[in-house]
N, CA, C and O of each residue as an XYZ file, in Angstrom:
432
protein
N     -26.059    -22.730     26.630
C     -26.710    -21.710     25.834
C     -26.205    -20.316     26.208
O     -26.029    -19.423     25.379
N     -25.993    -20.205     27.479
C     -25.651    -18.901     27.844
C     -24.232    -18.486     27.338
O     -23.954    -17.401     26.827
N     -23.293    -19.642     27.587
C     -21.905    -19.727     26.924
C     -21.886    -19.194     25.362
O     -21.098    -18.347     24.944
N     -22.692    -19.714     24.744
C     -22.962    -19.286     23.285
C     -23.208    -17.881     23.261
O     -22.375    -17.189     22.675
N     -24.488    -17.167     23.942
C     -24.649    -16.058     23.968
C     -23.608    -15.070     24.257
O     -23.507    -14.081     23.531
N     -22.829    -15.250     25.249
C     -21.780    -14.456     25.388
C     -20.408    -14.736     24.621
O     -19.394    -14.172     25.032
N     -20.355    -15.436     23.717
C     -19.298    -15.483     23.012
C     -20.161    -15.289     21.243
O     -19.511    -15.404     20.204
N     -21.402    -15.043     21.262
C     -21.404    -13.929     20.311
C     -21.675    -12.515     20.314
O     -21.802    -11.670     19.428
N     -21.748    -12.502     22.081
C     -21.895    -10.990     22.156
C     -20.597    -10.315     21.939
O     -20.292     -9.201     21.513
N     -19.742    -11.618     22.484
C     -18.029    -10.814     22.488
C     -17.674    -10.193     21.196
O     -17.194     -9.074     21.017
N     -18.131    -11.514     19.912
C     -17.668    -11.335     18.826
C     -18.430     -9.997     18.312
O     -17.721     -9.153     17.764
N     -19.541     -9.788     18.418
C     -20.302     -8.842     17.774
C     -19.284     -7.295     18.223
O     -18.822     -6.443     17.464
N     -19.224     -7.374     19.354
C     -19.010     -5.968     20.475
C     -17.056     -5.653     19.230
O     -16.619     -4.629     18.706
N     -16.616     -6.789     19.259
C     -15.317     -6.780     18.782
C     -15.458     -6.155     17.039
O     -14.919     -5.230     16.431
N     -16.283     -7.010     16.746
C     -16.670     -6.306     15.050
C     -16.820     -5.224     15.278
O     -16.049     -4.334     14.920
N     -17.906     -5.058     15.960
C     -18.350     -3.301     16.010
C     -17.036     -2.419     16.299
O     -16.693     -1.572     15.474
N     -16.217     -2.656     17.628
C     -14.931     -2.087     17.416
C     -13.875     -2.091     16.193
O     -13.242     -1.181     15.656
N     -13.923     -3.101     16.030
C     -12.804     -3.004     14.750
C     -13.482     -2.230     13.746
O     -13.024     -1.094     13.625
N     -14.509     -2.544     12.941
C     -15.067     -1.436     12.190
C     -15.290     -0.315     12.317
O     -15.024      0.470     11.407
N     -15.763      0.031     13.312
C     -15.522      1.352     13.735
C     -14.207      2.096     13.549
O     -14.010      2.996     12.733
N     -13.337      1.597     14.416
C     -12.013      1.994     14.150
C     -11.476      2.194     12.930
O     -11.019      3.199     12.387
N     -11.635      0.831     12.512
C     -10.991      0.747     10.766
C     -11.668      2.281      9.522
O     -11.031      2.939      8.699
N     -13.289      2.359      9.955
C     -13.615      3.559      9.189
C     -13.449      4.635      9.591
O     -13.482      5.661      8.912
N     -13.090      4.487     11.663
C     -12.681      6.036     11.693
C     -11.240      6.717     11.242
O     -11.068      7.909     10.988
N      -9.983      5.379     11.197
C      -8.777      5.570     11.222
C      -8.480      6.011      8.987
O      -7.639      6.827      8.611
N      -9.264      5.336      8.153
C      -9.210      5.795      6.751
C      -8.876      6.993      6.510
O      -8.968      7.933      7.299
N      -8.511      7.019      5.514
C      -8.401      8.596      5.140
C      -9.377      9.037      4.228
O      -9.765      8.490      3.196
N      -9.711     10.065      4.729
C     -11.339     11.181      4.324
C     -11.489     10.944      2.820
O     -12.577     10.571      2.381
N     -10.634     11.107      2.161
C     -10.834     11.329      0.709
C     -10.762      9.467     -0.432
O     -11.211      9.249     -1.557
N     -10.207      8.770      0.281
C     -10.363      7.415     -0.069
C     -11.338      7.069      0.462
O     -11.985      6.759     -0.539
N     -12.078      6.839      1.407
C     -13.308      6.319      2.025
C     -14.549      6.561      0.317
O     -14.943      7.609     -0.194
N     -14.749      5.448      0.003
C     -15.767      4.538     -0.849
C     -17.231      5.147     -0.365
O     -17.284      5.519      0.807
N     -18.371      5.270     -1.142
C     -19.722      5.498     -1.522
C     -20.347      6.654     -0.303
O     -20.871      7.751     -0.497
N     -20.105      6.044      0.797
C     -20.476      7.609      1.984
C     -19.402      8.203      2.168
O     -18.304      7.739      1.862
N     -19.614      9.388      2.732
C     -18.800      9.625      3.455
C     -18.238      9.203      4.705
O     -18.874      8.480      5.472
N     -17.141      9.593      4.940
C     -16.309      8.883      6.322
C     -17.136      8.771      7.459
O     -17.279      7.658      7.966
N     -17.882     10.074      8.087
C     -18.530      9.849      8.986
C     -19.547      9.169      9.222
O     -19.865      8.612     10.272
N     -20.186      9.213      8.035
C     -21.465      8.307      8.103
C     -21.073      7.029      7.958
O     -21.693      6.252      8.684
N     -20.088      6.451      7.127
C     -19.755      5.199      7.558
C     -19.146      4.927      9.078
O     -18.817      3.768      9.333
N     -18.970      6.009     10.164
C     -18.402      5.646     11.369
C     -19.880      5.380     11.714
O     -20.189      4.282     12.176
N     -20.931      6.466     11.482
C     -22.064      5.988     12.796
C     -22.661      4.534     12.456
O     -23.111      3.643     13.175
N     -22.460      4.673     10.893
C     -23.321      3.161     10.712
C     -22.718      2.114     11.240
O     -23.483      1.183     11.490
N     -21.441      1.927     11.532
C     -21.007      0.782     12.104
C     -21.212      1.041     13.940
O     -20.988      0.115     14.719
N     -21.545      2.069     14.296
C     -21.467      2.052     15.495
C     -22.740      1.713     15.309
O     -22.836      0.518     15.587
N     -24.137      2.307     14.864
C     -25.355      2.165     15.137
C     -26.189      0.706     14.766
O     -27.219      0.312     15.314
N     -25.481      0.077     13.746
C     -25.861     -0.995     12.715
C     -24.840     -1.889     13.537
O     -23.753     -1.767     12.971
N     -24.771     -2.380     14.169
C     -22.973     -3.203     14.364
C     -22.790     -4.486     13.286
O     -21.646     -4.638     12.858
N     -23.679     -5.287     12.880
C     -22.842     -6.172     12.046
C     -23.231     -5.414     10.482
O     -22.332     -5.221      9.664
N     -24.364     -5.106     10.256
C     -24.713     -5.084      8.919
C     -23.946     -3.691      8.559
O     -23.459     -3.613      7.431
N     -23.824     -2.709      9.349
C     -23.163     -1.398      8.938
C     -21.381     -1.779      8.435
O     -20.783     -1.406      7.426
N     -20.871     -2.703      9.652
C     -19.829     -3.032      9.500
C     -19.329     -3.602      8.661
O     -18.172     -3.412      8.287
N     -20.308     -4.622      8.087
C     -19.878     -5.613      6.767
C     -20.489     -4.752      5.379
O     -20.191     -5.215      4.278
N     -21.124     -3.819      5.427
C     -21.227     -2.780      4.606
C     -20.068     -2.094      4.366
O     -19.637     -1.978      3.218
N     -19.568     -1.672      5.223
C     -18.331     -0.520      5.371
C     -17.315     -1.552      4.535
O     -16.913     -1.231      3.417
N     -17.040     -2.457      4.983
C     -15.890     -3.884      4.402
C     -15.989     -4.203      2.797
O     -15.288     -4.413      1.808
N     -17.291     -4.097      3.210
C     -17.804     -4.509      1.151
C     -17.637     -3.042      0.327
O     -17.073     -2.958     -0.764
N     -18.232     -1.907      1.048
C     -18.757     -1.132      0.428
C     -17.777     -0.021      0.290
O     -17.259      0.331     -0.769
N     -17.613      0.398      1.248
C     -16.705      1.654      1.499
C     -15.365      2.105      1.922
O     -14.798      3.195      1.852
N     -14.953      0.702      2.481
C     -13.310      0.765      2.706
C     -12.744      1.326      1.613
O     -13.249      1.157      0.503
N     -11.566      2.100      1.807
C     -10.215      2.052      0.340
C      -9.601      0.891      0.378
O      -9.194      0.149      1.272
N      -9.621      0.876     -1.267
C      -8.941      0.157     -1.989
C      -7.597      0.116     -1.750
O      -6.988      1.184     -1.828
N      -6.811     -1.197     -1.390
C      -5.627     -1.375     -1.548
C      -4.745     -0.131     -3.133
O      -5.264      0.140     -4.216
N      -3.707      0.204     -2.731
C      -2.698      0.984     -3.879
C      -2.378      0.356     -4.929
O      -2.857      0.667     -6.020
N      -1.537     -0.605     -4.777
C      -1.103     -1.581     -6.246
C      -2.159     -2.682     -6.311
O      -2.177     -3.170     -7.441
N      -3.142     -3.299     -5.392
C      -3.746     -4.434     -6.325
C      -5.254     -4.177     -6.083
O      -5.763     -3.226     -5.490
N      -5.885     -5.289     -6.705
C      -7.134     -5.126     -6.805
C      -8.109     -3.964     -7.559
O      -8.032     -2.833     -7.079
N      -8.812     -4.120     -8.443
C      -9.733     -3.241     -9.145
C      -9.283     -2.940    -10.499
O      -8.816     -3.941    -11.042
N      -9.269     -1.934    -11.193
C      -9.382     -1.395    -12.691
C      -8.296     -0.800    -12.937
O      -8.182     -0.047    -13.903
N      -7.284     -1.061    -12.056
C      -5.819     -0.385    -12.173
C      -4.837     -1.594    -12.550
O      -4.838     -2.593    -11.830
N      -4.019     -1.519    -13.641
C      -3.117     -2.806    -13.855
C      -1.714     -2.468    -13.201
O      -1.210     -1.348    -13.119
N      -1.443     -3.084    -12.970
C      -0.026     -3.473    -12.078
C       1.067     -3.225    -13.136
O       1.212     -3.547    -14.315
N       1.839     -2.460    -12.153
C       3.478     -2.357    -13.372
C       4.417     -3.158    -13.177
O       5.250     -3.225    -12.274
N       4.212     -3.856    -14.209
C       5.600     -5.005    -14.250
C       6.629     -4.443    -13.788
O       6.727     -3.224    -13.645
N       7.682     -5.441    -13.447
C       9.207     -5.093    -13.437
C       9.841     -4.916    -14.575
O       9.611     -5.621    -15.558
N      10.907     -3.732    -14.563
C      11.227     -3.692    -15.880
C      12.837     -4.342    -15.407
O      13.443     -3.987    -14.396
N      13.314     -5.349    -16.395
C      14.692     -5.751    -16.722
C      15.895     -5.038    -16.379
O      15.655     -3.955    -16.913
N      17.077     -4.916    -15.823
C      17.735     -3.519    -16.243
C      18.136     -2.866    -17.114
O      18.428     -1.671    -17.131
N      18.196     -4.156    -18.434
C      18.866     -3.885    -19.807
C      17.676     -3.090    -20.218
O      17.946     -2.318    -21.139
N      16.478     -3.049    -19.824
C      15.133     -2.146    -20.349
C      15.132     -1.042    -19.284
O      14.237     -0.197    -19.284
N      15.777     -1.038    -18.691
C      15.403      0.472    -17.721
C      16.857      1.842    -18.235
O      18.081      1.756    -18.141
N      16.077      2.824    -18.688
C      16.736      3.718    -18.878
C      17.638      4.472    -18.092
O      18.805      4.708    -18.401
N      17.147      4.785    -17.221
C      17.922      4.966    -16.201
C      18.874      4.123    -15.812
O      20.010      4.586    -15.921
N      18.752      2.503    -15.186
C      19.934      1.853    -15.453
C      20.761      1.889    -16.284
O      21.916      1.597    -15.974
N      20.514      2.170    -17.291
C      21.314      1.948    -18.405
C      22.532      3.384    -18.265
O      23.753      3.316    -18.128
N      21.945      4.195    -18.330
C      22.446      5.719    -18.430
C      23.733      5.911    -16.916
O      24.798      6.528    -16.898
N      23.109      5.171    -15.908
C      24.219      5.082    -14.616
C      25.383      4.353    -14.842
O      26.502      4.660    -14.430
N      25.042      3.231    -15.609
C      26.129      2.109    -15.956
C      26.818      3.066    -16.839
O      27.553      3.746    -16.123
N      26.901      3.383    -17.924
C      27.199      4.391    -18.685
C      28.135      5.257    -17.979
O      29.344      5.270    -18.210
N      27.689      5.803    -17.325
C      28.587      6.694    -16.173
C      29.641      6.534    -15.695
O      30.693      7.172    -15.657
N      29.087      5.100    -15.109
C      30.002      4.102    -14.147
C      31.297      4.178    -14.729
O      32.402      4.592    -14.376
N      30.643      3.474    -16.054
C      31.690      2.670    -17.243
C      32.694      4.223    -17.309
O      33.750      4.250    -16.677
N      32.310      5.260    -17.994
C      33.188      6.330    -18.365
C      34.158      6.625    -16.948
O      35.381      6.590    -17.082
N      33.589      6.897    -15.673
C      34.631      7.140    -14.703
C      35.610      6.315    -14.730
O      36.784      6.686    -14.733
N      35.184      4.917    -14.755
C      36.024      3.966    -14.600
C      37.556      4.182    -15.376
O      38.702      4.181    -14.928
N      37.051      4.346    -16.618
C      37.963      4.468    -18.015
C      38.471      5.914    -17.849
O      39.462      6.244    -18.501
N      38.067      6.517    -17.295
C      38.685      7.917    -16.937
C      39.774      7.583    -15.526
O      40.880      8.118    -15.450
N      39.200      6.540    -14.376
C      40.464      6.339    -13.914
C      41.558      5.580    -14.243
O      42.679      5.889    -13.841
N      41.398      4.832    -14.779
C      41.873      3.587    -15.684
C      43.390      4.432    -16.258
O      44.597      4.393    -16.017
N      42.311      5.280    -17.267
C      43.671      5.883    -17.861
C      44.364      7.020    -17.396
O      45.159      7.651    -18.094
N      43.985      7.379    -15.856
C      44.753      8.306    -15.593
C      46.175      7.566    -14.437
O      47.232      8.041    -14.021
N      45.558      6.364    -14.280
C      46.465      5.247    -13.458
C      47.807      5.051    -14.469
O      49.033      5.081    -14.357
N      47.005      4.875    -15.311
C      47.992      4.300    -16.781
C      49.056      5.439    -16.799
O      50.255      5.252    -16.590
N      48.251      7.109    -17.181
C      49.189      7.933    -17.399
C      50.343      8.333    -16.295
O      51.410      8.849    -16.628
N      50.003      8.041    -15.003
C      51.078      8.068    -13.987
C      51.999      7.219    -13.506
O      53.009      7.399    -12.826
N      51.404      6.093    -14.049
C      52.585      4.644    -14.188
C      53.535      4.833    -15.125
O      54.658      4.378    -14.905
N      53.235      5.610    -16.463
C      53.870      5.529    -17.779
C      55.023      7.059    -17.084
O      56.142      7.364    -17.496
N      54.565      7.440    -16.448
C      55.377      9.027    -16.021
C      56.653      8.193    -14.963
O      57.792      8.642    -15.086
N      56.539      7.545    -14.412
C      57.390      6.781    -13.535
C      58.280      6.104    -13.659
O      58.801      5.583    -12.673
């Protein structure tokens, strides 16, 4: 029994650290429903329920996935403008050395 007790005190003491950390290390202006600080004391003061609050509630959101934001496909290269416009480029230098090879072979 005692074994038990101290291996959920470990786990608890460890949540409380990681949450803590995790809401103190966020950045101020992404931090979800409280503010930053108050989500630090609640996980220090609350240790599991503040913490699994902070997780559910107030962490930031991942950048590209998850929530009300849709994901940008890959675009093809034959669909990317920019690709297209470099190749283009490519192509003209090329043909610009091409024929200036030509014109100094033909001089020879």
């Amino acid at each position: 029994m005692a074994r038990l007790l101290i291996v959920l005190a470990v786990g608890v003491v460890a949540f409380t650290v990681f949450t803590t950390v995790y809401s103190a290390t966020a950045e101020k202006t992404k931090v979800r429903t409280l503010p930053k600080w108050a989500w630090v004391a609640l996980c220090l003061l609350v240790p599991i329920v503040g913490g699994a609050l902070y997780l559910w509630l107030g962490r930031p959101l991942r950048e590209g996935g998850g929530g009300s934001t849709p994901r940008k496909k890959p675009t093809a290269p034959d669909d990317d403008p920019r690709f297209l416009r470099d190749m283009q480029k490519r192509m003209r230098d090329q043909n610009k050395k091409r024929r200036k090879k030509n014109d100094e072979d033909d001089k020879k």
